[in-house]
C-alpha positions as CSV (number, residue, x, y, z in Angstrom):
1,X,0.0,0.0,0.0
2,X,1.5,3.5,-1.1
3,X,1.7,6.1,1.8
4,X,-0.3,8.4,-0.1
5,X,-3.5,5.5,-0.1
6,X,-2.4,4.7,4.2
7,X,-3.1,9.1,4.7
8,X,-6.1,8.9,2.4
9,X,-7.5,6.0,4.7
10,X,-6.7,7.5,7.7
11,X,-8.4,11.2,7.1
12,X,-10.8,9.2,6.0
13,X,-11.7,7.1,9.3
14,X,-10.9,10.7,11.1
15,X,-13.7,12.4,9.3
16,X,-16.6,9.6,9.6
17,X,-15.8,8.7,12.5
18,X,-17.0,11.2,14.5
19,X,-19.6,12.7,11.9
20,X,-21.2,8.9,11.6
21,X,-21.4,9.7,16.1
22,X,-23.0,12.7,15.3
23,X,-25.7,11.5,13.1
24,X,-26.5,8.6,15.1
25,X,-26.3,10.5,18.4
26,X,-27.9,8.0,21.2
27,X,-27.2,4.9,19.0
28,X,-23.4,6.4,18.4
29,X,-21.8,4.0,21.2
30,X,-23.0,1.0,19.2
31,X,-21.0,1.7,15.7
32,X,-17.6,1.7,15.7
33,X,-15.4,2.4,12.4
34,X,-12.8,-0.1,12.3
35,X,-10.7,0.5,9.4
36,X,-10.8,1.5,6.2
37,X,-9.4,0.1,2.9
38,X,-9.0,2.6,0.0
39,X,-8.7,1.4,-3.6
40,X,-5.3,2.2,-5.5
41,X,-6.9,4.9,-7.3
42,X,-8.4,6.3,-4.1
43,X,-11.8,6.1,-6.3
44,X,-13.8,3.9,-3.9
45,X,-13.3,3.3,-0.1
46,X,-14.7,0.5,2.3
47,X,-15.7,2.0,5.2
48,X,-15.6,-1.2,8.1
49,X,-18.2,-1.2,10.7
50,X,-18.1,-3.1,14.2
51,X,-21.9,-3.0,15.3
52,X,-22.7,-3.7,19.2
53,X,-26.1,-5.2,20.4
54,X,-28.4,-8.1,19.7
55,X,-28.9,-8.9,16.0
56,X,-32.1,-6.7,15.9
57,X,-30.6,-3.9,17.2
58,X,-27.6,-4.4,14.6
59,X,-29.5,-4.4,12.1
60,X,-31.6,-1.5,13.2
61,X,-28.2,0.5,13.5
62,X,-27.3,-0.7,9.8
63,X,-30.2,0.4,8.6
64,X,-29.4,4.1,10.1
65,X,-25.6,4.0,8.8
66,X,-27.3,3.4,5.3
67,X,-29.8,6.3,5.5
68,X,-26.8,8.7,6.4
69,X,-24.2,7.4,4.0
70,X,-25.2,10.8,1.8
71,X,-24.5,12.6,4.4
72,X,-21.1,11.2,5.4
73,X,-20.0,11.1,1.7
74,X,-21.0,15.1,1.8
75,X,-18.8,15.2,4.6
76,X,-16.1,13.8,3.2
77,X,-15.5,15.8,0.4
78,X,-15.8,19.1,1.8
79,X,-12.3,17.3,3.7
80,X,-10.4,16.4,0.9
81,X,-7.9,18.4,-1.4
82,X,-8.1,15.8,-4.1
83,X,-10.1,15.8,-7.2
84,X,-12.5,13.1,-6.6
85,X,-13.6,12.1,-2.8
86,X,-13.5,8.4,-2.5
87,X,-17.1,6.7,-3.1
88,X,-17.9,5.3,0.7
89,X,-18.9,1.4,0.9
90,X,-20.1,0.2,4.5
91,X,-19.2,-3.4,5.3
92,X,-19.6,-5.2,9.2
93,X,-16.6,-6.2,10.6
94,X,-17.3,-9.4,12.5
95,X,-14.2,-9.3,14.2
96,X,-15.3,-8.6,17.4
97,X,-18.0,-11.2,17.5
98,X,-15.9,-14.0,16.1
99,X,-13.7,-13.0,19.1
100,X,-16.3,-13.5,21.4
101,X,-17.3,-16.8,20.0
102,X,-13.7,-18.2,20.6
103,X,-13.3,-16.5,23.8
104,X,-16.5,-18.6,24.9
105,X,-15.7,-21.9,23.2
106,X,-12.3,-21.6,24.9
107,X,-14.3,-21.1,28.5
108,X,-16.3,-24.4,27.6
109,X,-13.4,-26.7,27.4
């Protein structure tokens, strides 16, 4: 990965981080941006989410990400000094939970 794609990536996660907290205000503790992964040609970024809560409650919190996504891509650009702001993809980041899986199956032996 260039350097110039690692900064992109990073202003990136600074910016939508705490914008996505804003939008979501009480439900804000439950999303958590991960990481982000920026295409070569800095034309497309995944965005990765970690989602807290019961399954209904992720999914009600992925619904909300979704319905501000214009809002965060508006964000972003007015951030960047490059030509074209990078077109934001959400993705869950299971990590967490797989975590928490092994963790208990671990306990159980």
């Amino acid at each position: 990965m260039s350097q110039r794609v690692a900064k992109i990536e990073s202003l990136i996660q600074a910016v939508v981080a705490p914008r996505l907290a804003e939008l979501l205000e009480r439900d804000s503790a439950g999303v958590t941006v991960t990481r982000v992964d920026a295409s070569p040609d800095l034309r497309n970024a995944t965005v990765w989410l970690g989602l807290l809560g019961s399954e209904a409650e992720q999914d009600r919190l992925w619904s909300r990400v979704e319905a501000v996504r214009g809002e965060l891509q508006a964000a972003l650009a007015g951030h960047m000094a490059i030509k074209y702001a990078p077109r934001l993809q959400f993705k869950r980041d299971s990590g967490g939970e797989d975590a928490a899986r092994m963790e208990r199956l671990l306990r159980e032996l």
